[in-house]
C-alpha positions in Angstrom: -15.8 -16.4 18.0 -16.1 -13.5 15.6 -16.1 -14.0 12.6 -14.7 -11.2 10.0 -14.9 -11.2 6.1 -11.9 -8.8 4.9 -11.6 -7.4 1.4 -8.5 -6.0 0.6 -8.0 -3.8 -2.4 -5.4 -5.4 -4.6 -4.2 -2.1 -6.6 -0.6 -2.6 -5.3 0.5 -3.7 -1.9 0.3 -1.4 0.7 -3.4 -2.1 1.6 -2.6 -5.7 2.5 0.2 -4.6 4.3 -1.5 -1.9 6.5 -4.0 -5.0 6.7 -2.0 -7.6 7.9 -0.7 -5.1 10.5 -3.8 -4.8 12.2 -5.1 -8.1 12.3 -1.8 -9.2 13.7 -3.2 -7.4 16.6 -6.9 -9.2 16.8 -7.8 -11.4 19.4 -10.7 -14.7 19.2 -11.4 -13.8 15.8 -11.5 -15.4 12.6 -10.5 -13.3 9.9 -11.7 -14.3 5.7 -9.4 -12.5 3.5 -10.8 -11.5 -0.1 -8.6 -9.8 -2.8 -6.0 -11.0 -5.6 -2.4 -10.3 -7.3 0.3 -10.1 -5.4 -1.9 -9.2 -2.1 -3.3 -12.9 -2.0 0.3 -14.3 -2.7 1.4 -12.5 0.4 -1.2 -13.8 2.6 -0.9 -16.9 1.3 2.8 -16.7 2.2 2.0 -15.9 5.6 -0.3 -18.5 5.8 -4.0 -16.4 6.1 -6.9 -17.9 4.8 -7.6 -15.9 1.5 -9.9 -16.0 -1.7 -8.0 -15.0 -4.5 -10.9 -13.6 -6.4 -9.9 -10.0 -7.5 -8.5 -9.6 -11.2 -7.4 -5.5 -11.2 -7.1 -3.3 -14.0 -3.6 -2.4 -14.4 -1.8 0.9 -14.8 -0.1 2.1 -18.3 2.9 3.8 -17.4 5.2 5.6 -19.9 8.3 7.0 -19.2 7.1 7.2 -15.6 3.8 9.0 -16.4 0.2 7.8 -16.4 -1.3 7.2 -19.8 -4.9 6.6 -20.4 -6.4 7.2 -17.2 -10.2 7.5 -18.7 -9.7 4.0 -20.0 -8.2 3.3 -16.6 -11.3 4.5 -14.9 -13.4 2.9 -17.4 -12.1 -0.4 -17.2 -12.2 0.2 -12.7 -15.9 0.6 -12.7 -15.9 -2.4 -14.5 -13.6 -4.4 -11.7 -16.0 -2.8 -9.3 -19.3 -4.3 -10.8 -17.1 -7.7 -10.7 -15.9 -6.8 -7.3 -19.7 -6.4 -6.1 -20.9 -9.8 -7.5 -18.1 -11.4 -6.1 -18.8 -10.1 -2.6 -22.3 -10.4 -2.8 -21.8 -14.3 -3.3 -19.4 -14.4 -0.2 -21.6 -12.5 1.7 -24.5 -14.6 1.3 -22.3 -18.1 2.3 -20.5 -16.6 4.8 -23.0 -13.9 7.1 -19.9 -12.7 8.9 -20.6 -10.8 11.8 -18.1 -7.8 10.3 -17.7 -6.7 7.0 -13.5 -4.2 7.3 -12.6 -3.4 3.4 -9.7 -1.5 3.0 -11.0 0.7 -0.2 -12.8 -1.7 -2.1 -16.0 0.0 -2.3 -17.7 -3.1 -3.8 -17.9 -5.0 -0.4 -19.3 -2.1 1.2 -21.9 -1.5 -0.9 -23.1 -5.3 -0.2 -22.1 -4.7 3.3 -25.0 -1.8 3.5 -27.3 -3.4 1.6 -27.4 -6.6 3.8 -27.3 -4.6 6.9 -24.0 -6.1 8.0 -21.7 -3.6 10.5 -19.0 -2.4 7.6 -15.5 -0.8 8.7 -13.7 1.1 5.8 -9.4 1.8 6.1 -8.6 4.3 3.8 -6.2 7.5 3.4 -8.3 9.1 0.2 -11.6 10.7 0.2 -12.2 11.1 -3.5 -9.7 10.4 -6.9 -8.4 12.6 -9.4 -7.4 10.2 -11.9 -9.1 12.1 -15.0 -9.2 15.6 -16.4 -11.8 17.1 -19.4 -15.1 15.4 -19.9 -13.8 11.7 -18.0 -13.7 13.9 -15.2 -17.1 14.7 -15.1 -17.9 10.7 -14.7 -15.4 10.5 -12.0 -16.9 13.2 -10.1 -20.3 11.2 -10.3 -18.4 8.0 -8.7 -16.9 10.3 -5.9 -20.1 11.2 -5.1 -21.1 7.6 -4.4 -18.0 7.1 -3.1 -18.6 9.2 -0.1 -22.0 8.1 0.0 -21.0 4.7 1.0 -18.4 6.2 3.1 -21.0 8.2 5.2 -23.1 5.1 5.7 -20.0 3.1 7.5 -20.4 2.5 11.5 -16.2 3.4 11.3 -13.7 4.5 8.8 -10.3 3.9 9.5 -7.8 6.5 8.8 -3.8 6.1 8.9 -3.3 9.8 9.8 -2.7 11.7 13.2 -5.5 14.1 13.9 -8.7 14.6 15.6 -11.8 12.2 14.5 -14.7 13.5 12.9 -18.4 11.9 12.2 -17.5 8.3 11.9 -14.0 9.0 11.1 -11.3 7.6 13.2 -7.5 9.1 13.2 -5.6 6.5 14.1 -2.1 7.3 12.8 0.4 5.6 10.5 -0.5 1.8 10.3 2.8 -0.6 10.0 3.8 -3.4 10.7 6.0 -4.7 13.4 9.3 -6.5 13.7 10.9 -8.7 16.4 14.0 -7.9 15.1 16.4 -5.2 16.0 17.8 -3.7 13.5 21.5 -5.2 13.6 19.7 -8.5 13.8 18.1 -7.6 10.6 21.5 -6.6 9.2 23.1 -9.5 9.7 19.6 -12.1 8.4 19.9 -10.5 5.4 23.9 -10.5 5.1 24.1 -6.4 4.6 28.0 -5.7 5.2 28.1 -2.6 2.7 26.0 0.4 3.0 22.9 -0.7 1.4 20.5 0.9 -1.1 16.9 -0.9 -1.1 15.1 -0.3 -4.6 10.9 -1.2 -3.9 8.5 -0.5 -6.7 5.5 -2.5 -4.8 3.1 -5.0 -6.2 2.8 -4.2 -9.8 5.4 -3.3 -13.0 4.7 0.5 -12.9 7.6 1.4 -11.0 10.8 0.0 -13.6 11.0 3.2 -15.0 12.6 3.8 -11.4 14.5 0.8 -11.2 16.4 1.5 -14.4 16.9 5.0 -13.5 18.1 4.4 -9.9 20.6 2.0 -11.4 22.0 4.2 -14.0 23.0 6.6 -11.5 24.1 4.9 -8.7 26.7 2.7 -10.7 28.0 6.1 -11.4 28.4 7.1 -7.7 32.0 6.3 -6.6 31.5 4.2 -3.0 31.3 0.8 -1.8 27.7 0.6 -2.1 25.1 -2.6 -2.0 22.2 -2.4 -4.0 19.4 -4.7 -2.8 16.4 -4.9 -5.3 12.7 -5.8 -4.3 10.6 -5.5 -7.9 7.5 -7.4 -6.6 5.4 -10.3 -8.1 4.7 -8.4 -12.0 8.2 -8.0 -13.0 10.3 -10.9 -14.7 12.9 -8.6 -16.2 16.6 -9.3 -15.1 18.6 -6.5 -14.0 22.6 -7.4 -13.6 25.2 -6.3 -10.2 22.3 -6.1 -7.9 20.7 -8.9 -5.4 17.4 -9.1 -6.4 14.9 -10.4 -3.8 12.1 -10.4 -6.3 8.5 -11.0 -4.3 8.9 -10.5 -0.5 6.5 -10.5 2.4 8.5 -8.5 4.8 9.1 -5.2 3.1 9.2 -3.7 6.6 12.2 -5.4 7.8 14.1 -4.9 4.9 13.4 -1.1 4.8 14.9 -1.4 8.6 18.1 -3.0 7.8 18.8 -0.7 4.3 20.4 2.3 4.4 18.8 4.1 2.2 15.1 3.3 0.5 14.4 4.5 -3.1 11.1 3.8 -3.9 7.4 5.4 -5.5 5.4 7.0 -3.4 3.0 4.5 -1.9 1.7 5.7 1.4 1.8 2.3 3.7 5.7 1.8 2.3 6.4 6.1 3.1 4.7 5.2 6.5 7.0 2.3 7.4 10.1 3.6 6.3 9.2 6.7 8.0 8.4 5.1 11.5 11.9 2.9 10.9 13.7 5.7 9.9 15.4 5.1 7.0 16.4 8.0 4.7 14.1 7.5 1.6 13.5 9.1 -1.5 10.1 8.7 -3.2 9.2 9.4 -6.4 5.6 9.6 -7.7 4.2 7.8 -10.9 3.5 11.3 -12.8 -0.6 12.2 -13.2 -0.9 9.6 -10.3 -2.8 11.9 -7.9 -2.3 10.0 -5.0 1.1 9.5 -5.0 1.8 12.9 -6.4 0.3 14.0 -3.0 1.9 11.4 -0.7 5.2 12.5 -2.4 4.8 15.9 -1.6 4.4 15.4 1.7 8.0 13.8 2.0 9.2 16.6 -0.2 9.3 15.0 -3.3 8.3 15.4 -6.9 8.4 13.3 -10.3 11.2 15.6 -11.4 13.5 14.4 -8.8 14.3 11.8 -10.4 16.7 13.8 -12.6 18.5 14.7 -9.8 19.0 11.2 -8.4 22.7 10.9 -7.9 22.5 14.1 -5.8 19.7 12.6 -3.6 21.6 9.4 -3.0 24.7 10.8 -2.0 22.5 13.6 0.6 20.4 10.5 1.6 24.0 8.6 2.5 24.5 11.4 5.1 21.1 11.8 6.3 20.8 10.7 10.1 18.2 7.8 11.3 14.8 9.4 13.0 12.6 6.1 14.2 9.6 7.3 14.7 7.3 5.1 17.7 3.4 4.4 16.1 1.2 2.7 16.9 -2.1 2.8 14.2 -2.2 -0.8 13.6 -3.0 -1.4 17.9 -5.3 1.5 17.7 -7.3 0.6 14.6 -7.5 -3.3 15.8 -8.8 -2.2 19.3 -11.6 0.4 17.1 -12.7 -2.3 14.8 -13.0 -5.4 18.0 -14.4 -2.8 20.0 -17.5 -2.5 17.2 -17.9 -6.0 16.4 -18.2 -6.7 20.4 
């Protein structure tokens, strides 16, 4: 039996996610997990062996903006020369015949070293957290970035599109359900039409929660409002069910009506192939959800115009959308290790 070690980037959820999608779909293989935060407690949840070894800087957010993003990238390369020791010490005890990391760079770098087959996932190419002299030291660590990238036998990405070099389009990777969507409906007792708040694994996303429920007590219909605020935030928030820390995100986004959420890409790619109106909003100075936003045909500034999204949204027709990344990606990465 293969045997693959997988390190997941904790930075949020929706690497784990995308994860856990794809090895759904392996077959005679036994598959190490290594990350932390709220990514280990999901796979823990789920019952996947995991190391929860990765402590990640956190974002400051004020008043839904980035603040200190050089400190940010300061205190990253220092997670990263933690990262690498960490994986260098797995490495070594477990010789696995497959090294997948879904952009933690860390592992890779080991990966190479040792001359074990790596596989990266990843939708980015190079960040643009910093401006002004920072910048210039984050330029230096996209370089090695796409040095490592270069050197791996396959790179993942969750994008339709033609492959290039060692590149491999594979489309948007989400996870399945059983479930149809009535069934879903009726598991999680939605009678009304039902607004799902998601901010994902960390607390940088209240600034959207209190927002989104300022204005939608204001809107005059029998609405629901079903709140997921992940495994960082403790704060109460009154008339609203809130689910707190889930593992199946997916579902949920089914059965709602409506999805109000920031801009993470795996959550805009599963609400997209389930087809629920959504409205993102980007953490501002966050390049890469600044640029997944865009995409949907969003920007931070919408979120002054809320109300009028929410009631547009309530119209808006269901488009599910078949894909099938996670099957493609699983069959890539079996295919290599075989």
């Amino acid at each position: 039996m293969n045997v693959f070690s997988f390190f997941s980037s904790p930075i949020g959820l929706g690497h784990v996610t995308r994860d856990i999608a794809i090895v759904e779909n392996f077959q005679n293989i036994s598959t190490n997990f290594i990350t932390g935060s709220g990514a280990a407690k999901i796979l823990k949840k789920l019952n996947y062996n995991v190391q929860d070894l990765y402590n990640p800087p956190s974002f400051v957010i004020e008043n839904g903006a980035l603040k200190n993003s050089a400190k940010w990238l300061w205190n990253y390369y220092n997670y990263y020369k933690d990262c690498k020791n960490i994986s260098q010490k797995i490495l070594e005890e477990n010789k696995p015949n497959l090294v997948i990391s879904d952009e933690d760079f860390a592992s890779l770098t080991v990966a190479q070293e040792m001359k074990i087959p790596s596989v990266l996932i990843t939708d980015v190419f190079e960040t643009r957290f910093t401006k002004g002299i920072a910048s210039l030291i984050e330029k230096k660590m996209n370089k090695s970035m796409q040095d490592i990238i270069k050197k791996c036998d396959i790179v993942i990405f969750p994008e339709d599109g033609e492959d290039f070099e060692n590149i491999k389009k594979v489309g948007p990777i989400v996870r399945q359900t059983n479930y149809t969507r009535d069934e879903l409906r009726k598991k999680f007792s939605f009678e009304k039409n039902t607004i799902l708040i998601s901010i994902g694994g960390t607390d940088a996303g209240i600034f959207l929660i209190e927002k989104a429920l300022q204005v939608i007590s204001k809107i005059n219909q029998d609405l629901e409002i079903v709140l997921v605020s992940g495994p960082a935030v403790s704060k109460k928030f009154e008339n609203v069910k809130n689910l707190g820390f889930v593992d199946n995100l997916h579902e949920l986004i089914y059965a709602a009506d409506i999805l109000i959420s920031l801009a993470g890409k795996s959550t805009i790619d599963e609400a997209n192939a389930y087809g629920t109106p959504s409205i993102f909003i980007p953490i501002k100075g966050h390049f890469e959800q600044e640029d997944n936003a865009k995409r949907q045909g969003f920007v931070f500034e919408d979120i002054n115009r809320l109300e009028e999204l929410v009631l547009e949204k309530l119209e808006q027709k269901r488009n599910q959308v078949n894909v099938d990344g996670a099957r493609v990606a699983s069959e890539i990465i079996q295919k290599l290790a075989n």
